[in-house]
N, C-alpha and C positions, 0 to 999 in steps of 0.2 A: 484479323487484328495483327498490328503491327508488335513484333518480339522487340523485345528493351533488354536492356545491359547493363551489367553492374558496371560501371568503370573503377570508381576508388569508395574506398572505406577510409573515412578517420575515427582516429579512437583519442578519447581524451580522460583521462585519469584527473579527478578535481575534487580537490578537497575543500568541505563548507565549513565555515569556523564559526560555531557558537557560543552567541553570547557572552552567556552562562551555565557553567557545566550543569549537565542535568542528570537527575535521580530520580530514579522509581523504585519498585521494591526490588530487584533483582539488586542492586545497590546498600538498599537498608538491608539485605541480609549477607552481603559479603562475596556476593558472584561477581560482581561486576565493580567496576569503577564509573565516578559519573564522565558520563558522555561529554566530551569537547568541540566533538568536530562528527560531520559524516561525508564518508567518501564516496563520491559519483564515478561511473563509467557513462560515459557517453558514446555515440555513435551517430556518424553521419553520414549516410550511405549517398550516393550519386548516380542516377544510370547515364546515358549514354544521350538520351533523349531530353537531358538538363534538368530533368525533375529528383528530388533531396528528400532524403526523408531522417528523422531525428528522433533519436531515443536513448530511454538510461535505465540504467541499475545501478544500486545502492549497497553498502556497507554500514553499519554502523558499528565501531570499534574496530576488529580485526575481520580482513578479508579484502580489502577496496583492491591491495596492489595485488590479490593472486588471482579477481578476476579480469582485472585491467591485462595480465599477461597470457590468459587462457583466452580473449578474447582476441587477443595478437597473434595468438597461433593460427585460430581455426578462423580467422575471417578472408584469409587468401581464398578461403576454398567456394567464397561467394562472388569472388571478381570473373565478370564472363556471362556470367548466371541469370535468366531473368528473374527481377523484383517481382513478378508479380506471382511467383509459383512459391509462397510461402511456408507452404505446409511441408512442400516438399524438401526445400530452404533447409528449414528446423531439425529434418531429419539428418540433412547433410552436414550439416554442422554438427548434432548433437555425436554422429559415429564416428566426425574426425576426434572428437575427444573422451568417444567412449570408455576406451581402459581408467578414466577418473572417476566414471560415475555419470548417471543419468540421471543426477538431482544434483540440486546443493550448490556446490560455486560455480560448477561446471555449466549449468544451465543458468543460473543467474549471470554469468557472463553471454549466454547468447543469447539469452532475454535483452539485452539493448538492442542488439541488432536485430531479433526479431521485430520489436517495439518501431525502430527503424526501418524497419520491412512495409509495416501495418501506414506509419506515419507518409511513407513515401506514396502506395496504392491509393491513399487518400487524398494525397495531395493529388495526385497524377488524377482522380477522377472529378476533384474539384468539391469536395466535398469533404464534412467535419467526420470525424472518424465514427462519431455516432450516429449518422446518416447512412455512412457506408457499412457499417457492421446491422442498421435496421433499428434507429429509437424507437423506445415507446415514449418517451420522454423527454421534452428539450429544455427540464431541471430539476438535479436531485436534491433529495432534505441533505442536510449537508449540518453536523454538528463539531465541535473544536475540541481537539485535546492538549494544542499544545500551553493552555495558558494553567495546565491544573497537575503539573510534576508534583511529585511530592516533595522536592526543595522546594519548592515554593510555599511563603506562609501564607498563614489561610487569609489572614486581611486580605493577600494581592491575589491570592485566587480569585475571592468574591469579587475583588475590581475585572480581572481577568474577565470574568465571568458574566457583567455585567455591559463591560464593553463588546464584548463578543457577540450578546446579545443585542446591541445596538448597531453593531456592523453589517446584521441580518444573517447571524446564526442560528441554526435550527435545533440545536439539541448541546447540551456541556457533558464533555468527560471530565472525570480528573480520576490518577489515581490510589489505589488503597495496597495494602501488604504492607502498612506500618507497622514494627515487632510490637507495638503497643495497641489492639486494637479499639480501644477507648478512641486514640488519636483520629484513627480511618471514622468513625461513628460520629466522631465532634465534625468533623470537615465536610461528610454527605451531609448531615442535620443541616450545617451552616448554609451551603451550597444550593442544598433545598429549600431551605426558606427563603434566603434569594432571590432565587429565581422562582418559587411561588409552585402551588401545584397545580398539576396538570404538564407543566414543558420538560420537555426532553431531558433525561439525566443516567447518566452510565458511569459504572465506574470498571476498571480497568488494574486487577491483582498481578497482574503478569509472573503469571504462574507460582507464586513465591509462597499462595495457601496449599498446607496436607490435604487430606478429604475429611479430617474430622475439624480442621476451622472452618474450611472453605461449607461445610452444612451450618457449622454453627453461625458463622458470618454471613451466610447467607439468607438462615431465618431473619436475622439481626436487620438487616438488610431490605426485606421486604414492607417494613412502615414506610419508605420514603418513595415507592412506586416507580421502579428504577427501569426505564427502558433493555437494559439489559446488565449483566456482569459478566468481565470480558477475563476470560484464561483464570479462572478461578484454581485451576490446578495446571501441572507440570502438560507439556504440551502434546504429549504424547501418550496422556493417561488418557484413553479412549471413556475407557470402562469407568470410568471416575465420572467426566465428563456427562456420559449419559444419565450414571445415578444423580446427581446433582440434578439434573436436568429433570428425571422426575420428579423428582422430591420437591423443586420450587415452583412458587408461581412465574417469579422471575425469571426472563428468557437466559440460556448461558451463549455466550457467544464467543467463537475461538478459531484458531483455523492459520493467524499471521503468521505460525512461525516454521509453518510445516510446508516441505520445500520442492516438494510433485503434487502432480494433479493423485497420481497412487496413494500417496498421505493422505491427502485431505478422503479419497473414495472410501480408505478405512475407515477415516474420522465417522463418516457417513452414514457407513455401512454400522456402526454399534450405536446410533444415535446420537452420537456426544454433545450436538450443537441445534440448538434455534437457529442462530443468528450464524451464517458463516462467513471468514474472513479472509478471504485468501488475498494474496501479494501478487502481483501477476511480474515482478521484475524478479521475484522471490521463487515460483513457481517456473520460470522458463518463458516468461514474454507472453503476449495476447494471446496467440497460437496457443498455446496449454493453458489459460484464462477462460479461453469461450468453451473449451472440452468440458472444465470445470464447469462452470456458468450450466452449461445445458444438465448436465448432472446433478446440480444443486437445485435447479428449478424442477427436475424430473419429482426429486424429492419435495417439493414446495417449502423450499427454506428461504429464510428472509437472506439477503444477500448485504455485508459493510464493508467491502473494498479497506485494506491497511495501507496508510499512507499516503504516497504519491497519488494526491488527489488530481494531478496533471493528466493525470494516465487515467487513471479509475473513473475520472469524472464520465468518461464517455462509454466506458463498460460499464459500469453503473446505469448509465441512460438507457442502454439497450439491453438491460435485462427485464425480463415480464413480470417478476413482482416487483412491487416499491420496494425500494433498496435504500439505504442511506451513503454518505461519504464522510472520510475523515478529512476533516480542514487542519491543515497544520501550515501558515504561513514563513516556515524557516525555508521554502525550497525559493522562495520568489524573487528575492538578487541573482539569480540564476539565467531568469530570464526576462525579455523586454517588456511581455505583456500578461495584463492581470483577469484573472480571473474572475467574474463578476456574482453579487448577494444580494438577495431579493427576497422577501419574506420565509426566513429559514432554510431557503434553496438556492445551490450555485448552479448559475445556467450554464448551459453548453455552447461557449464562443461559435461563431458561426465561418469561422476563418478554417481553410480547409485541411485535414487531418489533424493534429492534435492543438495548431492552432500555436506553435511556439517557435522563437526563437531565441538561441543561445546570450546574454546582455554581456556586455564588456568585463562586467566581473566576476562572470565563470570563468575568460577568458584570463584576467588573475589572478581566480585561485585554480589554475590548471599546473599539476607539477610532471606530466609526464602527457605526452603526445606522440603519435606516428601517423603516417598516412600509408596504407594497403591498397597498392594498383597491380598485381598479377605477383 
């Protein structure tokens, strides 16, 4: 087999502007401010042999420009290199910027270019990234959160929620950690009548319950037959995690915000999670994904990808239990071509490796660029 070359890297720093500022609980109780905008890293690797591959990582609030500049360091150290030695890749990158840290921005900046690793191998074999990594499945249940912030009032949720459902959504988040929890109770009831019982329904505290609401709310919680409750506690409360998890019938499901595959093996290892949730742009790219993945399955956990459903969709496919995806439609001016819904399930485009290309108005909301050739 013929060796290949990295020739150039570009890196593009772009900021998404939304909407409507958005709130969840991390907001109603004073941590945070609502969200404006989220910031992308991107990557576009090139070998030598003309085949491109294309990936990103994410910010949202503070972070975008300290990975956009960690990624301007250590990407010189992949020009020369073949694309197709991955593993190896990940490592050589992660120990140009060891002294930072082997979690956290550090690797969430070489997570594009890994992402970009995976995207390129795929493309180079002619094949959707969930082919090349081995589907079981060529479509996942696929449910929406973004239409159920808690700025949003509940009238527009339930439209939210109703169109979602006609777009061929398979499951409604919204979520809860309102300082008044009468309000979180009014809003599941509404939500669930709704949408009727029996279909999918999750809600989503993002960490903002102690352990003595997060049981009380939990009970509370259990009439409306919730496919899961997601970060019911702080995200690092292992031990929490698991007691809750016994104590309910409702699955607990957590995992987004914790930022190595080492995190999550803890999460794991005390039983904190039914449902787990890892980030793979958050975690360090596909490469520390699939490590996870095989370890999550080892344990027989049900698997719900966070976010960048662009990415997820195709890990998601090729893991061995039924897994679900998060739909969130803010990423899609990003790019040229759309992702497709079919009875509750988004298929796996059939165009090869992840199936995307950048649209003219990533290209205007980009505020910082360089290109990496040696």
């Amino acid at each position: 087999m013929a060796v290949d070359r990295i020739t150039q890297v570009r890196l593009s720093s772009v900021r998404l502007p939304l909407s409507t500022p958005v709130s969840d609980a991390k907001v109603f109780t004073g941590r945070q401010k609502p969200m404006t905008e989220v910031a992308f890293l991107f990557a576009e690797i090139e070998a030598e042999s003309g085949h491109r591959g294309l990936g990103f990582g994410y910010s949202k609030r503070a972070g975008g420009p300290g990975q956009y500049a960690h990624a301007r360091e250590v990407a010189p150290e992949l020009i020369g290199d073949d694309p197709n030695d991955i593993g190896r890749l990940w490592d050589k990158l992660v120990w140009a910027g060891a002294s930072v840290g082997r979690s956290g921005l550090a690797t969430q900046a070489i997570a594009a270019l890994d992402i970009a690793l995976w995207d390129l191998k795929a493309t180079r074999a002619g094949l959707p990234l969930a082919k090349l990594l081995g589907a079981h499945r060529d479509s996942v249940r696929c449910y929406n959160t973004s239409g159920g912030f808690l700025h949003t009032p509940l009238a527009q949720v339930l439209d939210n929620a109703t169109a979602a459902r006609e777009r061929g959504i398979g499951g409604i988040k919204i979520k809860v950690g309102h300082p008044d929890s009468t309000v979180d109770l009014r809003r599941v009831s509404a939500v669930r009548e709704r949408l009727g019982d029996g279909f999918p329904l999750m809600v989503d505290a993002n960490q903002q319950w102690d352990r003595p609401t997060a049981r009380r709310l939990g009970r509370a919680l259990e009439a409306f037959d919730l496919t899961w409750i997601e970060e019911p506690l702080d995200a690092y409360d292992h031990a929490g995690h698991a007691a809750l998890a016994a104590a309910l019938d409702t699955p607990i499901a957590t995992g987004e915000m914790l930022a190595s595959v080492a995190e999550h093996a803890e999460l794991i290892r005390a039983g904190g999670a039914d449902i787990i949730q890892p980030d793979a742009p958050r975690i360090g790219g596909i490469t520390q994904f699939l490590k996870l993945a095989a370890l999550a399955e080892h344990h027989r956990l049900q698997l719900a990808p966070h976010f960048a459903m662009e990415i997820h969709l195709h890990l998601a496919a090729a893991y061995p239990l039924e897994p679900w995806l998060e739909h969130f439609d803010w990423l899609e001016p990003l790019f040229n071509e759309r992702l497709e819904l079919a009875d509750g399930r988004m298929l796996v485009p059939d165009r090869p490796g992840l199936g995307l290309t950048l649209s003219d108005q990533a290209a205007a909301w980009t505020v910082d660029s360089c290109v990496v050739t040696g």
